[in-house]
N, C-alpha and C positions, 0 to 999 in steps of 0.2 A: 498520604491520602490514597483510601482504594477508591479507584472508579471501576464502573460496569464495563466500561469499553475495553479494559485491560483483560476483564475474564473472560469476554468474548472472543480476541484475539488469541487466547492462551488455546480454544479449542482446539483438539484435534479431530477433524474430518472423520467418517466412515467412507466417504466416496467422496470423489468429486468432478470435475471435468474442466477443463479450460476452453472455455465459453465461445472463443472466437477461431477455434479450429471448426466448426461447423456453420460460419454464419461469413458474408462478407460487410463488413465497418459501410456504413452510412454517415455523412454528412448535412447536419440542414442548419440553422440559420445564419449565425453574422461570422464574419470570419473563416478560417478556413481548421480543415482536418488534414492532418499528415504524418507518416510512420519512419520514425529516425530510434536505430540503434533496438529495436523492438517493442519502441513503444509507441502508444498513441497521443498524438499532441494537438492539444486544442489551442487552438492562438487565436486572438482579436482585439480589436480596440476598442477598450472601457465605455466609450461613447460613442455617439453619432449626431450629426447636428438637425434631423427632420423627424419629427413623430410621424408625418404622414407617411413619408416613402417606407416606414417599415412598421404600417399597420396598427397603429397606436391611435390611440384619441387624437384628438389636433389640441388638444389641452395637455398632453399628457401626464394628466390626472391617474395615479398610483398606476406608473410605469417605469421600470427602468431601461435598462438600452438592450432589451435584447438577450441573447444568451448566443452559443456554441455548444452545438451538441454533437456526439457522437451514438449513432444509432446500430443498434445490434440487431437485426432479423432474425427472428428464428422459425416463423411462419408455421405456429401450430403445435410445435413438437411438443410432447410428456414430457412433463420437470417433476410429475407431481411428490416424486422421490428425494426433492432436495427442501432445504428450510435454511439457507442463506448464499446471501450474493459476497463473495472477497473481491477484492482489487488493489494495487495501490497507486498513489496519486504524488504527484510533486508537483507544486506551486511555485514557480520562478517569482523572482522576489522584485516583483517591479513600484512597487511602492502603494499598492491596496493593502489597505490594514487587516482585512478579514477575508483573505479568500477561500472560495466555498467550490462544490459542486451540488448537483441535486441529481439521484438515482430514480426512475423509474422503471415500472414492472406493467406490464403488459399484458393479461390476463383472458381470453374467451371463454366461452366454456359454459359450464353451469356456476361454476364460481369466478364472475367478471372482475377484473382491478385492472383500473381505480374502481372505485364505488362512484354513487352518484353525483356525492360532494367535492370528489376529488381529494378526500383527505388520505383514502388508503394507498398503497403502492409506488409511495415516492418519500424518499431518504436526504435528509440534508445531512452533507458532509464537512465540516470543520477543519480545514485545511490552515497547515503554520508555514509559511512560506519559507523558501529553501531548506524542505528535509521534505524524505517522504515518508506517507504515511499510511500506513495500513489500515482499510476501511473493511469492515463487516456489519453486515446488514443482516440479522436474524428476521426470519419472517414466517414462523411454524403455525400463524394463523392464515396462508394462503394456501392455496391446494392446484398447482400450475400445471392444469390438465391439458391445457392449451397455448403453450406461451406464447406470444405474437412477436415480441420483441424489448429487450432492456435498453434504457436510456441513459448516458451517462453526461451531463450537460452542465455546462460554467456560465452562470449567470453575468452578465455584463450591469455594473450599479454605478457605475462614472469614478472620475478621478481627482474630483475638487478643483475642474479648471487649471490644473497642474501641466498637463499635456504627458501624460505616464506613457511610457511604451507598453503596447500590446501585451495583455493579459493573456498567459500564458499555462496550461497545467500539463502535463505528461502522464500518464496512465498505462500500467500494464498489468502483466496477468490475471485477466479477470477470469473468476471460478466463478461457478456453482456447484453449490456442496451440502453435505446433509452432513448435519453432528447428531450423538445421542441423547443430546441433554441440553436441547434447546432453552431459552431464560422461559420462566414462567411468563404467560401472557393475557390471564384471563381467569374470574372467577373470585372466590373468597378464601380456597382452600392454602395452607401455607406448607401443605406434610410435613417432612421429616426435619424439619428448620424449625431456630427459631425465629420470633420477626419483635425487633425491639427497637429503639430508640437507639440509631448507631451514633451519635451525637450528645448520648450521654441523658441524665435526667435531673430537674430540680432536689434539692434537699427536701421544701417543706412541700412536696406536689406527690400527687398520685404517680406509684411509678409500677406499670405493667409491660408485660410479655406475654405471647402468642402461641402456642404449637397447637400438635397434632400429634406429637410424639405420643405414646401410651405410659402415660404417668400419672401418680397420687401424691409424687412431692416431688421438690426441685431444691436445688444450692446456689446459694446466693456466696462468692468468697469473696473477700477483701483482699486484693492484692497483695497492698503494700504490706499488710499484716498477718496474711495468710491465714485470717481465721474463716472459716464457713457455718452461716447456717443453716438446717433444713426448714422448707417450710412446704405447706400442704400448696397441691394443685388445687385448683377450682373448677371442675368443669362446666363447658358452654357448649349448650344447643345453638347452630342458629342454621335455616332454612335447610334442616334434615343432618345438617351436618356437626360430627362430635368435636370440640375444640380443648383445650387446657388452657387458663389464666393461670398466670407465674404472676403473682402478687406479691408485691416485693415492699410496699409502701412504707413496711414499719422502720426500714432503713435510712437513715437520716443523716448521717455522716458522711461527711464532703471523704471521697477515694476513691481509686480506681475499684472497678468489680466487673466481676464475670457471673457466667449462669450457666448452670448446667443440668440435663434433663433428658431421663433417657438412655444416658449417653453420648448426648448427644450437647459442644459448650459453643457460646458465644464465644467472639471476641472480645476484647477488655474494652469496657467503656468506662465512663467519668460518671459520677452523682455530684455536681453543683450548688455552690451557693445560686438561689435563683438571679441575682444580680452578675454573677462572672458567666451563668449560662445565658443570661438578657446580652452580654455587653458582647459575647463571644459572637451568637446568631445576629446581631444588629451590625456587629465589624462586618462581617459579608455581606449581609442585604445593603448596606451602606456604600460597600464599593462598588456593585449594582448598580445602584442608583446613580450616583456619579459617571459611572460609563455609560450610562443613560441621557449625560447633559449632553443638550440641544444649543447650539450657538455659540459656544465654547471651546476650546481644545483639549481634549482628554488625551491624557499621556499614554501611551499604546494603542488606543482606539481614531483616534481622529482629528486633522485640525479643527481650527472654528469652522462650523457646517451651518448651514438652512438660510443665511443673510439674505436670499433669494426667494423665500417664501412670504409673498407679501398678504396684507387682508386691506379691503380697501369699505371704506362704508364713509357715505354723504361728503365725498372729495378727501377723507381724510384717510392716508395711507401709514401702515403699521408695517415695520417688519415681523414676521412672524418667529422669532427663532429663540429661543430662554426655554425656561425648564428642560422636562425632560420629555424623550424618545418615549413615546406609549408602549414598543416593543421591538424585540429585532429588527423589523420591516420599519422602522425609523418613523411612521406614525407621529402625530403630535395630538395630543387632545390638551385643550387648556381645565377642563375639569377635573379628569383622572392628576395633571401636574399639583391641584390645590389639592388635591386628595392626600397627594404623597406627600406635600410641604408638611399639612399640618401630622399627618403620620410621626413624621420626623422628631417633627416639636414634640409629641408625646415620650417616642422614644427619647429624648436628651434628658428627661428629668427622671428616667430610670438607667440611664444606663450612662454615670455620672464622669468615668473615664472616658468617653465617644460625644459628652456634652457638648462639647466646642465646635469640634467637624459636624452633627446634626444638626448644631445653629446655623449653622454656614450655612450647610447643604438647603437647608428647610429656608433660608433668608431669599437662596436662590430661585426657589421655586415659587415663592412670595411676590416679588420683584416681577416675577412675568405673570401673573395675575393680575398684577396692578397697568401693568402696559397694556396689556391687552383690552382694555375696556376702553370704549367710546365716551363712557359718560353722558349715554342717552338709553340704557340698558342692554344695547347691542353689546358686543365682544366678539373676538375675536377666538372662536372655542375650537377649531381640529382643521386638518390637514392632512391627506394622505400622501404621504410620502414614501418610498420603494427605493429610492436612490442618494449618493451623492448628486450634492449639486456648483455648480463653478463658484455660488457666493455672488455673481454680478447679477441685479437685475435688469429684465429687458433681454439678455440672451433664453435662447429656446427652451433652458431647460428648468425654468423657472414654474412655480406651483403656487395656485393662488387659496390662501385659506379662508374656511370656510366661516361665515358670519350672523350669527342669529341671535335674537332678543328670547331668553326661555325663562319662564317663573322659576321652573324647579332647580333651573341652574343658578338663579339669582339669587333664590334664598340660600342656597348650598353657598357659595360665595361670600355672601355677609355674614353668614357663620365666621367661615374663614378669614374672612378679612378683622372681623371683630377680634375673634381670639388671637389672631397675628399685633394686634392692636395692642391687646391687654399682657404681651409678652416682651414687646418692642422696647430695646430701651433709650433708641435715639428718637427725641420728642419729634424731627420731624416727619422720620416714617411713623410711628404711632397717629400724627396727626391723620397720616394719609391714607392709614387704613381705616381710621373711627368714620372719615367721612366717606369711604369708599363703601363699609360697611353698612352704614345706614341710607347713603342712595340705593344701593343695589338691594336692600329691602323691599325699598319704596317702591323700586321698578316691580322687581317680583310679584309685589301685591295686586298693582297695577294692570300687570301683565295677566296674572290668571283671574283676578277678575272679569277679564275682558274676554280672556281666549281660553281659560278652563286649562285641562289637561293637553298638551302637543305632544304629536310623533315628533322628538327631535330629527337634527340631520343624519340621515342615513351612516351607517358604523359610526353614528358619538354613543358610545355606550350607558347612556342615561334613557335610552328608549323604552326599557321596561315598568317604568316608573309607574305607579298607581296612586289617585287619589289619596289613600292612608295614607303611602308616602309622601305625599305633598305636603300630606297633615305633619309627618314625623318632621320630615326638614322645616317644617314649618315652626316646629316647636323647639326644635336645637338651636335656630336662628337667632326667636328671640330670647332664649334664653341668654344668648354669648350677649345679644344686645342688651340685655337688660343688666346684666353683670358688667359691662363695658359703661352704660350712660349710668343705671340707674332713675332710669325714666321708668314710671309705672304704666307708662302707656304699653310698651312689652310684656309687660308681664300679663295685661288682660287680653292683647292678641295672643299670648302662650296658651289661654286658658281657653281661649275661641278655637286653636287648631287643636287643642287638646280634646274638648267635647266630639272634634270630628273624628278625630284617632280611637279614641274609643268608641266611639259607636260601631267604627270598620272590624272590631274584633269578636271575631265568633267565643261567645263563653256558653255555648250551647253543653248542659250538661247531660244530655242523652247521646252526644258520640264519645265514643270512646277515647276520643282526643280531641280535647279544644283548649284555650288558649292563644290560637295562632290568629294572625291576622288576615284580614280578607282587602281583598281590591276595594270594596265601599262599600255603605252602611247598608249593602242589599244583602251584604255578607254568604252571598251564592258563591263567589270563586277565592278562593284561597289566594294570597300572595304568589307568585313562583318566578324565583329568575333560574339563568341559563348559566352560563358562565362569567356572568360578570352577577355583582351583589352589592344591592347596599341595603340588607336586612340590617348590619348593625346601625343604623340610624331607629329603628325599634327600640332597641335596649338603651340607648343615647336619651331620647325623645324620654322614657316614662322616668328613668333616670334622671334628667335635667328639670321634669314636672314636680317630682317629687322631691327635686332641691328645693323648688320652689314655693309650691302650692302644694304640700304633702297632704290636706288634709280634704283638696279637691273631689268630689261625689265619685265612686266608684274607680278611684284613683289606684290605692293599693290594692282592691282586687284586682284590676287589671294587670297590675306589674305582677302579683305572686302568679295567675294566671298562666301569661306569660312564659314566665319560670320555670313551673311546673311543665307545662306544654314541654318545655324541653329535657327538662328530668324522667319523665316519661316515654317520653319520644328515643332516647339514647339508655333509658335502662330496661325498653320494654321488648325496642325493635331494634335498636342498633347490632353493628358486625360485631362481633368480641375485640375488632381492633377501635372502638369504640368511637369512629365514622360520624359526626353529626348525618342521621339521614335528611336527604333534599327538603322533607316535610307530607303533608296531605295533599291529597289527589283525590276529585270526583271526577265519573265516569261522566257524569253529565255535562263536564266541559267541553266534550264534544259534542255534543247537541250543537245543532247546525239555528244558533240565535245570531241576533244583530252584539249584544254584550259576549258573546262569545269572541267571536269572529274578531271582535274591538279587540278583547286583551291579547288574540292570539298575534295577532299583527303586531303588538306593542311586545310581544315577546321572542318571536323568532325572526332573522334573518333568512332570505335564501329559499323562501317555501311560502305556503299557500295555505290557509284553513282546508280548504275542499281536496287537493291532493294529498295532502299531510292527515286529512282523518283518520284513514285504517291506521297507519302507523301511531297515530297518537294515541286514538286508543288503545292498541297492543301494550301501548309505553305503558300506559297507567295500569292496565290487569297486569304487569310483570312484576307491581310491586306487592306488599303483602297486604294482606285483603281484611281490613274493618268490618265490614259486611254493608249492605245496603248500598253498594256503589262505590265506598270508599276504599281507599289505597293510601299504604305508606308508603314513600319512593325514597330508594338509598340516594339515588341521582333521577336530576330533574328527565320532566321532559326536555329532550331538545331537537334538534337536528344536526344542522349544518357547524353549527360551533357547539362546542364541547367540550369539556374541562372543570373541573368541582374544585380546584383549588380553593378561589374566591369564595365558593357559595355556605362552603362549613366555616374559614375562615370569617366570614362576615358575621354567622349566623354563633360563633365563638366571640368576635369582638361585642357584638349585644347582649350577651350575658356577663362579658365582666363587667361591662358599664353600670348593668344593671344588680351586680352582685352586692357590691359597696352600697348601693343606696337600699336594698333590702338585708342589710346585713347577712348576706347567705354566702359569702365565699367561699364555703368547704363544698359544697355542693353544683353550685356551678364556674366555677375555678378550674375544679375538679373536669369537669366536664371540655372546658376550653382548652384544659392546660394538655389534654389526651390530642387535642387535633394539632399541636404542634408534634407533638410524640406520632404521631401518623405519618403528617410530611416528613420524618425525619428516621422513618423505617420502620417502623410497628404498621406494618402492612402488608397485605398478602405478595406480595413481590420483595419484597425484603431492599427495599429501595431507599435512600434519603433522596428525596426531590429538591434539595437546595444542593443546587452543584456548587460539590467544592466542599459541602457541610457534612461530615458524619461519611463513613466510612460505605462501599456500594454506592456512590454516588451516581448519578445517571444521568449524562450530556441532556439536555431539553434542546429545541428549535431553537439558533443565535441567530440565523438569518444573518444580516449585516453588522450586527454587533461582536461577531464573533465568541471564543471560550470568554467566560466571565465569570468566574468563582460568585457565588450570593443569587444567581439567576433561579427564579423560580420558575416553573412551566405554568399556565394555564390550569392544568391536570388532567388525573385520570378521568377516562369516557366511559361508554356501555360499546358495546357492539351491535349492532341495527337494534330492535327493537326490547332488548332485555334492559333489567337492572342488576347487572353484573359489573362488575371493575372489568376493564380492557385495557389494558396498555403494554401496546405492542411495543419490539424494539424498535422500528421505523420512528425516525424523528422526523417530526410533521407539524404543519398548524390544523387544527388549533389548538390540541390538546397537548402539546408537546412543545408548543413555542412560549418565549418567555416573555413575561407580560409585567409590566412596572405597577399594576393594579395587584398582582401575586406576592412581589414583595411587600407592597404598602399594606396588603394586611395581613401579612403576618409579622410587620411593624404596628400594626394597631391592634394585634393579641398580646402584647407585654403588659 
C-alpha cells in the first residue's frame, strides 16, 4: 500500500529552521510540561473526576478530560517563506488504544488562522504507541505573515475506568520548513499527471482517466501479456480550462494494466470482475464499520465501551450503547446506525463471499434499533460522545442520551424494520420487527399529522429534511410494508405520499434544467443538503412506485425526468472527473422571506440567515450561471460543515435504484459507477479517499478511533466562498474526519 504521508515525509526541505531555538516552550492545561534528554514531554492523567473545576458543562455533554499542551510563541514573526510544520512524537504505551496529538497554527495579519469556524489551522496526528513517529504537516494554503504562536497538544479522552497511568508523549525537533512541490491543494487542474481509479476498475463499467498532458492518443498495456493499444484522446473544456479523457471503456478483460500519455505512465492497476471489485471495496468498509461498534470490544480498538450512556423517557431507563460510533469523535446517532444496518443487508447479497460477516454486522445494528424504542414513538436516537467512559453508571462521567418522538425518523424506521423483517430467518426476531415496523408507521403518521415538519435535535443529522422528503420516506415505508403484510391499505397511503412527491418536483420546461426536486409543492426552492444526504431516498421512492403503481398519472414522467435531470446535469456541467455536481441554486434564496429563513435554518449548523447572507450569495454566483438567477453548484452551499462525500454519493445511490426500474442501466450506472472512480482517485489531487484502498491513499480525521483501513472522510470542501475543490493537507473535521454515514453510502452505490 502507498500512502500520501510516506511521500510527504520523503520531502526534502529547501530551508528550514528549528522552531524552538527562537521561542521559550509554554505550558497550559492538565498535567504538566518538562524537557528530558532534548525533548519535550507532555504527561497527564487520562481523567479527572469534576467537569466543573475544569470549565466544562456540569453535564459534561461532548467533553473530554481536558488536554496538555505545549505552547510555542513566536509573537509576530514572518514564516511567510515556509509551507509545512515537521516534528516527531513518541507515545509511551500506557494502555490508550489510539493516541493522538492536535497541531495548531496561529496566524494575524491580513490572512488570520484558524478561520471563523475553526476548521483551518489545526492537524490531528495519529500516533502508534511505543515508536516514534514522524509527523509533517503541509500547509501551502496559508501565508504566515504574522505567526503568533504553534500549538502542539495531547488530548486527554479517559481510560475505561481502568485506572492507566498518565498519558504520556515526547516530542522533538520541531522545524519549519519550505519544500518545492508542495501536494496539490485546491482547484480542478490535475497538470502533468494522470488521475485514475488507483483501486482498479469494473470489467462491464465505464472506465476513464484525466490529464492535462498535451495529447491526441494514449496506451492502454496489459501486463500480464504485454500487448498495448492505442486509442484517441478526448478533449474537455471545463470552466476555461483544456483537459484530455483517456477513454479506455472498450477494455473488458479482467488484468492488470497501465496507461501511458505523454510520456508520461500510471502505475499498474487491476480491471475487475464487478463482483471481486464489490467484494474487495466492501472487505474494507466492513472492517470500518466494525471498528465502529459501540458497546462491544473490538480487537485493537477498544474494550466494551458506552454501558454508561443511558436515555431515560416516562421512568423507563435504556442503556444506550449497540451499534455503531457515528464517527471518530465516538458520537452515536440511532438513525445513521439503521442506515448502515440495512446498507449492509444490501451489500451481502452482492458481495456473496462477505455474505456471512454482513449478516452479522447488519443483525448487529438491527438489534439496537430495536432497544432503543420506547414503544410509545419516542426512541432513543443520539448522544454526543468525545470520550471513553468507566462503563459504571452514576459515576461523573456518564452521558445522557438524547430522546425524541420524530415522523420522519419513524417512517425511515419502519422501513427498516420491515425489510429486516422480510430477511430475518429466525421467526422470532422477524416477529419483532413486522410489529415494530408497522407501530412506528403508525406513530409517524400520527406524529406529522399533528406537528408537520420538526427541527430535529441539534447535530441528529436528519435536520435538513423537507416535506418532498417526508413524501419520499413516506413512500419507501409503505412500500417495504406493503411487500411485508400485503395489506392494500399501504399501498393507497403509497399513492397519497406519492401525489405529494410529485407535485414537489419542478418539471418546468423553460429552465434549462428541470427534473430536480423542490422543498414543496410551491416549488420556489430547490432540494439542497450540506454534508450529510439522503437524496437517494428520491430514486428509492419513484423506484418502489413504480414497482407498484407503474401506471400512476404522471408517474413515469416524473422518474425519466428525474433521470434526465441528472444526465444532463453531469454531461453538460460536470468536471471531466465526472463529479455528480451539488445540483440548482436560485439567487432568490437569499431574499430575506419567512420560507427562506425556515429552510436555511433547517440546513445549516453554526450561522445565521442574516449574517450568513453576503456569503451565501457569493456561494451561489461562484457556480455556473443558467441565466435569470440560476446556478449550477459543483458543492453545496455550506458553511461550518463541509464535505461532499455523502452528497454525490447519495445523489449516485438514487439513480441506481432508479436505473433497474426504468430500464436505463447503461446510462445512469454509467454515471454512479464514475463517483466511485472519483473517491478512489480520478480526481484532481490524485487521492483515493478510502484509507487503505487504492494506492496515494490519504490518512482522513480518526480522532479516537484511531488508523482504520476502510475509513471514509466526510470530504472534499470549497474555500470561503468559491466552488472550487479544497483540500488541504491539514487533517481536520469536518471535511477530513471519518464519518460511518461515508462508508454506508458508498455501501449503498453496489
Amino acid at each position: 500500500m502507498k500512502y500520501l504521508q510516506d511521500e510527504l515525509t520523503a520531502k526534502i526541505p529547501l530551508r528550514e529552521e528549528n522552531i524552538t531555538e527562537f521561542c521559550s516552550p509554554v505550558h497550559t492545561g492538565r498535567g504538566e510540561l518538562r524537557v528530558e534528554d532534548g525533548c519535550f514531554v507532555l504527561s497527564a492523567p487520562p481523567t479527572f473526576d469534576n467537569w466543573e473545576e475544569h470549565n466544562c458543562p456540569s453535564d459534561g455533554d461532548y467533553c473530554n478530560f481536558g488536554s496538555c499542551t505545549l505552547v510555542l510563541p513566536v509573537g509576530g514573526k514572518e514564516y511567510s517563506w515556509c509551507n509545512r510544520l515537521t516534528f516527531q512524537a513518541f507515545a509511551e504505551d500506557t494502555g490508550i488504544p489510539a493516541p493522538m496529538l492536535y497541531c495548531g497554527i496561529r496566524n494575524s495579519g491580513r490572512y488570520p488562522v484558524p478561520d471563523i469556524f475553526c476548521r483551518s489551522g489545526t492537524h490531528q496526528v495519529s500516533l502508534t504507541a511505543g515508536k516514534w513517529v514522524t509527523v509533517v504537516w503541509e500547509f501551502p494554503e496559508f501565508c504566515l505573515e504574522q505567526l503568533e504562536e504553534i500549538t502542539i497538544s495531547m488530548p486527554l479522552n479517559g481510560d475505561f475506568g481502568l485506572g492507566l497511568p498518565d498519558t504520556t508523549v515526547r516530542i522533538r525537533d520541531i522545524r519549519l520548513s519550505r519544500v518545492a512541490d508542495p501536494e496539490p491543494y485546491k482547484g480542478w487542474e490535475c497538470g502533468k499527471t494522470i488521475a485514475y481509479s488507483f483501486a482498479g476498475y469494473m470489467e462491464d463499467s465505464v472506465k476513464r482517466a484525466v490529464t492535462q498532458i498535451p495529447c491526441s492518443t494514449f496506451t492502454i498495456t496489459n501486463i500480464q501479456t504485454g500487448t498495448s493499444l492505442e486509442l484517441n484522446a478526448k478533449p474537455y473544456t471545463f470552466l476555461g480550462k483544456t483537459y484530455a479523457i483517456l477513454d479506455f471503456s472498450r477494455i473488458r478483460e479482467c488484468g492488470t494494466y497501465r496507461l501511458a500519455a505523454g510520456g508520461v505512465e500510471t502505475e499498474d492497476f487491476p480491471i475487475l470482475t464487478r463482483e471481486v471489485f464489490y467484494t474487495a471495496l466492501t472487505d474494507k468498509l466492513l472492517g470500518f464499520v466494525h471498528a465502529e461498534r459501540c458497546g462491544c470490544a473490538v480487537a485493537g480498538k477498544h474494550p466494551v465501551c458506552h454501558a454508561d450512556i443511558v436515555a431515560e423517557h416516562n421512568g423507563e431507563i435504556k442503556s444506550y450503547h449497540g451499534g455503531w460510533h457515528d464517527a471518530g469523535d465516538l458520537s452515536q446517532q440511532t438513525l445513521q446506525t439503521g442506515e448502515t444496518a440495512e446498507s449492509l443487508l444490501h451489500a451481502a447479497a452482492l458481495c456473496p463471499p462477505l455474505a456471512d460477516a454482513l449478516l452479522e454486522e447488519s443483525r448487529w445494528g438491527m438489534d439496537f434499533i430495536l432497544h432503543m424504542r420506547f414503544g410509545d414513538g419516542y426512541r432513543a436516537t443520539s448522544a454526543g460522545i468525545t470520550r471513553w467512559t468507566d462503563g459504571i453508571i452514576g459515576t461523573m462521567d456518564d452521558c445522557a442520551a438524547r430522546v425524541h418522538c420524530h415522523a420522519f425518523e419513524n417512517y425511515l424506521f419502519a422501513k427498516l424494520e420491515a425489510e429486516a423483517a422480510m430477511t430475518e430467518t429466525d421467526p422470532l426476531r422477524r416477529e419483532k420487527f413486522a410489529k415494530a415496523a408497522a407501530e412506528d408507521f403508525a406513530f409517524a403518521e400520527a406524529r406529522y399529522r399533528t406537528h408537520g415538519m420538526e427541527l430535529p435535535v441539534f447535530f441528529e443529522h436528519s435536520y435538513s429534511s423537507p416535506r418532498s422528503l417526508y413524501a419520499a420516506v413516506g413512500v419507501v415505508s409503505c412500500h417495504a410494508l406493503y411487500r411485508l403484510t400485503g395489506d392494500a391499505l399501504y399501498l393507497e397511503k403509497l399513492k397519497s405520499y406519492l401525489k405529494t412527491l410529485l407535485a414537489c418536483q419542478n418539471r418546468v420546461p423553460s429552465l434549462p434544467l428541470s427534473g430536480f426536486f423542490c422543498r414543496d409543492e410551491s416549488l420556489r426552492l430547490p432540494v439542497h443538503f450540506t454534508h450529510q444526504s439522503r437524496e437517494y431516498l428520491y430514486g428509492e421512492a419513484l423506484a418502489a412506485a413504480l414497482d407498484l403503481c407503474g401506471d400512476f398519472p404522471d408517474l413515469q414522467e416524473a422518474a425519466r425526468a428525474y433521470a434526465d435531470y441528472y444526465v444532463k446535469l453531469t454531461k453538460k456541467y460536470a468536471s471531466p472527473y465526472r463529479m455528480i455536481p451539488a445540483g440548482v441554486y436560485g439567487i432568490q434564496e437569499t431574499n430575506d422571506t419567512p420560507e427562506n429563513r425556515e429552510a436555511f435554518g433547517l440546513c445549516h449548523l453554526f450561522t445565521d440567515f442574516d449574517s450568513s447572507k453576503e456569503s451565501h450569495a457569493a456561494q451561489i454566483r461562484s457556480g455556473q450561471s443558467l441565466g435569470s438567477g440560476w446556478y449550477v453548484k459543483q458543492f453545496p452551499v455550506w458553511f461550518s460543515f463541509r464535505g461532499n462525500s455523502v452528497i454525490f454519493l447519495s445523489q449516485a445511490a438514487s439513480l441506481r435504484k432508479l436505473a433497474a426500474a426504468l430500464g436505463d442501466n447503461e446510462r445512469l450506472w454509467e454515471i454512479a459507477d464514475c463517483q466511485l472512480y472519483f473517491l478512489l482517485g480520478c480526481n484532481p489531487f490524485r487521492q483515493s479517499l478510502v484509507y487503505g484502498f487504492g494506492k496515494r491513499s490519504a490518512e482522513p480525521y480518526f480522532a479516537l478511533l484511531g488508523q482504520t483501513e476502510g475509513a471514509v472522510p466526510v470530504g472534499i470542501e470549497t474555500d470561503g466562498d468559491g466552488d472550487d475543490p479544497f483540500w488541504p493537507c491539514g487533517i481536520n473535521a469536518t471535511y477530513k474526519e471519518v464519518w460511518l454515514s461515508s462508508a454506508t453510502a458508498m455501501l449503498r452505490n453496489l
